[in-house]
C-alpha positions in Angstrom: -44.0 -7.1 14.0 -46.1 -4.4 13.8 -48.2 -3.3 17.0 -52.1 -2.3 16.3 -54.6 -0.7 18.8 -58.0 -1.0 18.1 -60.1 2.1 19.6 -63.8 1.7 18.1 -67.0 2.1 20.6 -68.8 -1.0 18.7 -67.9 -4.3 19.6 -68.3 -6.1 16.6 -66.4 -3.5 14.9 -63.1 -4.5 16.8 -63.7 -8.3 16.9 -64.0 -7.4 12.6 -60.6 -5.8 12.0 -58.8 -7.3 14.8 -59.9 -10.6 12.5 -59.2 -9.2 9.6 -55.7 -7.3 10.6 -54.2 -10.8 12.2 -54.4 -12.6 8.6 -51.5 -10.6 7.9 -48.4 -12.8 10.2 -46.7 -9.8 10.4 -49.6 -7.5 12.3 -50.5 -8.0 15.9 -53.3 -6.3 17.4 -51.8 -5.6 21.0 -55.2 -3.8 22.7 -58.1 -2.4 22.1 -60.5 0.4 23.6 -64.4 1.5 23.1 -63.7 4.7 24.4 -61.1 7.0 23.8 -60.2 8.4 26.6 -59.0 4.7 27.9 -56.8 4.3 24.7 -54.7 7.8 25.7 -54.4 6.6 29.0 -52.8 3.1 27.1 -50.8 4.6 24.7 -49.3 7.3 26.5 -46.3 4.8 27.1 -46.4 4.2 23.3 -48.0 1.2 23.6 -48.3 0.6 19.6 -47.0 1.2 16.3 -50.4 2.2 14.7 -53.5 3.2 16.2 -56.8 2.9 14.1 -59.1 5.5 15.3 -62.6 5.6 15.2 -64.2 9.4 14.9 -67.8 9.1 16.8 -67.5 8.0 20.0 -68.9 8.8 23.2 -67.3 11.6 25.2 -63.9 12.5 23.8 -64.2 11.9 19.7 -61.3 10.5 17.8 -60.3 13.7 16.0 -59.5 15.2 19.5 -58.2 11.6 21.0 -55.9 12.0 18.0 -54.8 15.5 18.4 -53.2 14.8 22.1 -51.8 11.8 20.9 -49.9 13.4 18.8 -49.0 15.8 21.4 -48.3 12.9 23.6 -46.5 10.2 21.6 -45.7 11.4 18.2 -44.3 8.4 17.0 -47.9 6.8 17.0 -49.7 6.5 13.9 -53.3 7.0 13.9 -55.4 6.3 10.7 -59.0 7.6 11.3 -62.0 5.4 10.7 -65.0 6.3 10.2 -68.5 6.1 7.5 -68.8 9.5 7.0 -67.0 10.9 3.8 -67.9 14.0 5.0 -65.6 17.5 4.3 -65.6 19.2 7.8 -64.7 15.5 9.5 -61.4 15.3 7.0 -60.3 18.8 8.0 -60.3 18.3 11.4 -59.0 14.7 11.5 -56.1 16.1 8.9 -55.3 19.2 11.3 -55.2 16.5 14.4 -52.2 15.0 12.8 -53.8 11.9 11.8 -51.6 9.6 9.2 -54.5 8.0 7.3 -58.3 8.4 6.7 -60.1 5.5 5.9 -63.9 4.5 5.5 -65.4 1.7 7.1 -66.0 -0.5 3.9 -62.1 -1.0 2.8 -61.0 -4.5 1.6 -58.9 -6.8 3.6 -56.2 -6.9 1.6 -55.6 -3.4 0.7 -56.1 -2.9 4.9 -52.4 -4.6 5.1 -51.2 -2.9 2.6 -51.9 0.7 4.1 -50.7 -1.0 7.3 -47.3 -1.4 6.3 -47.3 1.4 4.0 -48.4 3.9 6.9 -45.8 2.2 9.3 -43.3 2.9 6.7 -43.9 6.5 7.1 -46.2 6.8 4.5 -50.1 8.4 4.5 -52.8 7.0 3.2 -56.3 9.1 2.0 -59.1 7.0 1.0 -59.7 7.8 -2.8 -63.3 8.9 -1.6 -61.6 11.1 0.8 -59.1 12.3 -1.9 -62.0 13.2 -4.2 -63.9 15.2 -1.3 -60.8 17.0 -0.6 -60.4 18.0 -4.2 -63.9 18.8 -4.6 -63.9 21.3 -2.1 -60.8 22.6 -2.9 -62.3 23.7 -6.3 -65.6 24.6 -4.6 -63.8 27.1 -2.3 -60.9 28.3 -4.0 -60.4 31.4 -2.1 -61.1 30.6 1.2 -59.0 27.5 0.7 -55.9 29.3 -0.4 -56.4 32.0 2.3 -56.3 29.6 4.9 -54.1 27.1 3.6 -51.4 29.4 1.9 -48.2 30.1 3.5 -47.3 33.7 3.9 -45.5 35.3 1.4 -42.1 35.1 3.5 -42.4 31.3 3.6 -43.0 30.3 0.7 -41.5 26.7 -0.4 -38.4 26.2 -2.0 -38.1 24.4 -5.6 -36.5 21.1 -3.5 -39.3 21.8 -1.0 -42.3 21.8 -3.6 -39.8 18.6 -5.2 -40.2 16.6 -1.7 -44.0 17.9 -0.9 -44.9 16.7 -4.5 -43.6 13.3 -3.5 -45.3 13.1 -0.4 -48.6 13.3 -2.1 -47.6 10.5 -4.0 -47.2 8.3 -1.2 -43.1 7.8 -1.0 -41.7 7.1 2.6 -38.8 9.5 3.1 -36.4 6.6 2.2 -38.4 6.5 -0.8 -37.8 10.3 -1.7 -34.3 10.5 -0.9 -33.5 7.8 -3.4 -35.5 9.5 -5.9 -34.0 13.1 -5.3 -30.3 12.0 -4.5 -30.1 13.2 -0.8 -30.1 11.2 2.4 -33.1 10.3 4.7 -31.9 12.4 7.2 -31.9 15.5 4.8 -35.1 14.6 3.6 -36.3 14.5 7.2 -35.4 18.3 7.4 -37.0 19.7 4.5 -39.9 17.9 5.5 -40.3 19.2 8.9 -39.6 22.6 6.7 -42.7 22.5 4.6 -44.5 21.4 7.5 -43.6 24.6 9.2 -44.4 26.6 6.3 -47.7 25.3 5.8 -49.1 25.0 9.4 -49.3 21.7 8.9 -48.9 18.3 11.9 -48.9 15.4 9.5 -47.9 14.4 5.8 -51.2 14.2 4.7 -52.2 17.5 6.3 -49.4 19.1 4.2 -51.0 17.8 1.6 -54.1 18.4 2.6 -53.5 22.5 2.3 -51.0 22.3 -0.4 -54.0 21.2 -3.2 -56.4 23.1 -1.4 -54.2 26.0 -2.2 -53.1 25.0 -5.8 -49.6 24.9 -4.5 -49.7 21.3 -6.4 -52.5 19.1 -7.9 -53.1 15.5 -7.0 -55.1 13.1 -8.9 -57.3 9.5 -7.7 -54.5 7.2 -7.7 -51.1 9.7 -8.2 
C-alpha cells in the first residue's frame, strides 16, 4: 500500500485528490495538512511514502517545506503541486529535492500512474514543466551552463552520462541496471556520483542542470 499526505492550504483541493488518489485500491491517503509547517512536524517520523506538496501557502511555502524534508526524512517523496508553470518556481522546487512537479489540472488516471512510478524511484516533470525547462535552457545558454556545469575535475564518466541519460527517461534504478548489466546497488552508486558532480538533491534536479547545461538533451515524452 502506498502512503499519501496531502499538504494543500484549500480545502476542496484535498477533499479533490484525496477522492481522486483512493480510486486507485492500492493508494491510501494517511493525513493531510493546510499548512506546512503542520505536515513537517507529521512527517518527521516518516509518516508516508509520498507527499504531494502544494507551493503557495501561508507562512512556510512548499519549496522550503520540501527542502527540510528532505533534510529530515529523505526517504519521502514529495511531488510539488502547483498552477503556476512558471521558470523561477521549478528551479527552486528542483534544487529542494522534490521528486515530481506537477500542475493542478493532471488527469486521474495518469495521477496513479506517476504515483506508483515516483514510489518506484522514479521522477516525474509535467511535460509543461519539461518544455519550460527546455525553453529556458536555450533562452540562457550561458548562464545555464555556468551554473549548472560541473567543474572541469568532475566531469561525468561515459557509464555516468549512460545512467544520467536514463534517468531522464524515467527508469527506476532497477530499471537501469537491467538495461546496463550492473546491479541495483551499483547503480545506486553512480547515481549518488553524478549527483555529487552536478550539485544536485534529487533525480530530476540532475536532470534538471544536465539539459540546462547541454550535458544531454531531453525531448516531451523521452
Amino acid at each position: 500500500m502506498i502512503q499519501v499526505y496531502l499538504v494543500d492550504d484549500h480545502d476542496v483541493i484535498r477533499a479533490g485528490l484525496k477522492q481522486i488518489l483512493e480510486l486507485d485500491k492500492e493508494i491510501r491517503v494517511v493525513g493531510e495538512a493546510s499548512r506546512a509547517l503542520d505536515a513537517i512536524h507529521v512527517l518527521g517520523s516518516g509518516a508516508a511514502d509520498i507527499v504531494f506538496m502544494d507551493i503557495r501557502m501561508p507562512g512556510m511555502n512548499g519549496i522550503e517545506a520540501t527542502r527540510i524534508l528532505n533534510e529530515k526524512v529523505p526517504n519521502i517523496k514529495v511531488i510539488l503541486l502547483t498552477n503556476f508553470n512558471e521558470e523561477e518556481y521549478i528551479v527552486e522546487g528542483l534544487r529542494a529535492g522534490a521528486a515530481g512537479f506537477l500542475l493542478k489540472n493532471i488527469g486521474k488516471e495518469e495521477l496513479h500512474k506517476i504515483v506508483h512510478a515516483v514510489y518506484e524511484g522514479k521522477s516525474f516533470l509535467d511535460p509543461a514543466v519539461t518544455m519550460t525547462i527546455i525553453r529556458e535552457a536555450v533562452r540562457k545558454p550561458r548562464q545555464a551552463a555556468k551554473e549548472a556545469a560541473p567543474p572541469a575535475e568532475e566531469r561525468l564518466t561515459t557509464r555516468e552520462f549512460e545512467i544520467l541519460d536514463l534517468i531522464s527517461r524515467g527508469l527506476s534504478n532497477k530499471e537501469i541496471g537491467s538495461k546496463v548489466h550492473l546491479s541495483e546497488y551499483t547503480v545506486k552508486f553512480h547515481v549518488k556520483a553524478i549527483f555529487r558532480k552536478l550539485g544536485a538533491r534529487s533525480r530530476s534536479e540532475a536532470v534538471y542542470k544536465a539539459v540546462s547545461s547541454s550535458l544531454i538533451s531531453q525531448k516531451p515524452g523521452t
